[in-house]
N, C-alpha and C positions, 0 to 999 in steps of 0.2 A: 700322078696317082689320083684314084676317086676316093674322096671318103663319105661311108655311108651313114645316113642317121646312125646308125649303132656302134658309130665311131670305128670299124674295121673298113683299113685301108687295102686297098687293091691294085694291084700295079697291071701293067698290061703286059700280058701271056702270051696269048694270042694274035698279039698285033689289033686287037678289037677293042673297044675300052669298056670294059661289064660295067653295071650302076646294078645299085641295090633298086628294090622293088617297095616303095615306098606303099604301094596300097596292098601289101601281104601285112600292113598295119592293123588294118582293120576287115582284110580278106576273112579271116576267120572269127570277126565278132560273133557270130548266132551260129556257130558251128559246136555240137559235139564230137570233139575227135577231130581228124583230119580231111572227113568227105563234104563238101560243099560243090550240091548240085548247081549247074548251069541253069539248068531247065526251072528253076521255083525261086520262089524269092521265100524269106523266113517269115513263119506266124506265130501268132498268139496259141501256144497249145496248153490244156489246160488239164491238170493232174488229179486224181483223188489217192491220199494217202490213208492208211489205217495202222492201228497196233503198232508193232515194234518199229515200222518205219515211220511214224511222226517223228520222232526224234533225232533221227538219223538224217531225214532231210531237211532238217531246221537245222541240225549242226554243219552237215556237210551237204551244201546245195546240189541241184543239180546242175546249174551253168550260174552266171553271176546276173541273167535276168531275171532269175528266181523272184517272183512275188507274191508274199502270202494274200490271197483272196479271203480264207476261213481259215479259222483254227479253233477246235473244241478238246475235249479231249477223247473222240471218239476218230474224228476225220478231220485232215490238213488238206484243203483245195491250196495248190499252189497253180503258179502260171509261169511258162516260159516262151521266152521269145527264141525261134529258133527254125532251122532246117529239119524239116522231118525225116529224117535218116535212117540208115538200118542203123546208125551206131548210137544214134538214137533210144531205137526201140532195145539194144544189147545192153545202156546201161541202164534201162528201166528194169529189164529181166531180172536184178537181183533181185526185186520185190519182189516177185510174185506175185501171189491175188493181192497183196498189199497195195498195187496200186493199178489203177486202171485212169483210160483217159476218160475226160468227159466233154 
């Protein structure tokens, strides 16, 4: 049998001998969600927040690159390191004019 980082053993099926995919470790670092383009590599994207959504993105981030640039209490610039995705741009949508990029 193979056993893989995550401690799940696998016996041969197939006559083939599967192995776990050790770099789906960090395949999805800078990804929101599950789509990670081939074609770009991840950037610095940078946020402007307002009103009800300051708070909501200081409690619940947007990815764990999250870093506050400014915080007053009118506007949160944050920054994230990341794939610019459609799923992406879907979870910023719940803001609305709350946030835009800069």
């Amino acid at each position: 049998f193979f056993q893989a980082e995550d401690g799940i053993r696998d016996k041969l099926v197939t006559g083939v001998q599967t192995c776990a995919l050790p770099i789906l470790k960090s395949h999805f670092d800078h990804c929101i969600g599950i789509s990670r383009p081939s074609n770009q590599s991840p950037k610095i994207i940078k946020l402007k927040f307002t009103d009800w959504a300051i708070p909501h993105v200081l409690n619940q981030p947007i990815h764990h690159s999250q870093k506050t640039i400014s915080n007053n209490d009118k506007v949160l610039i944050v920054s994230v390191f990341v794939y610019d995705t459609f799923e992406l741009e879907y979870s910023l949508g719940r803001y609305r004019e709350f946030c835009k990029r800069i």
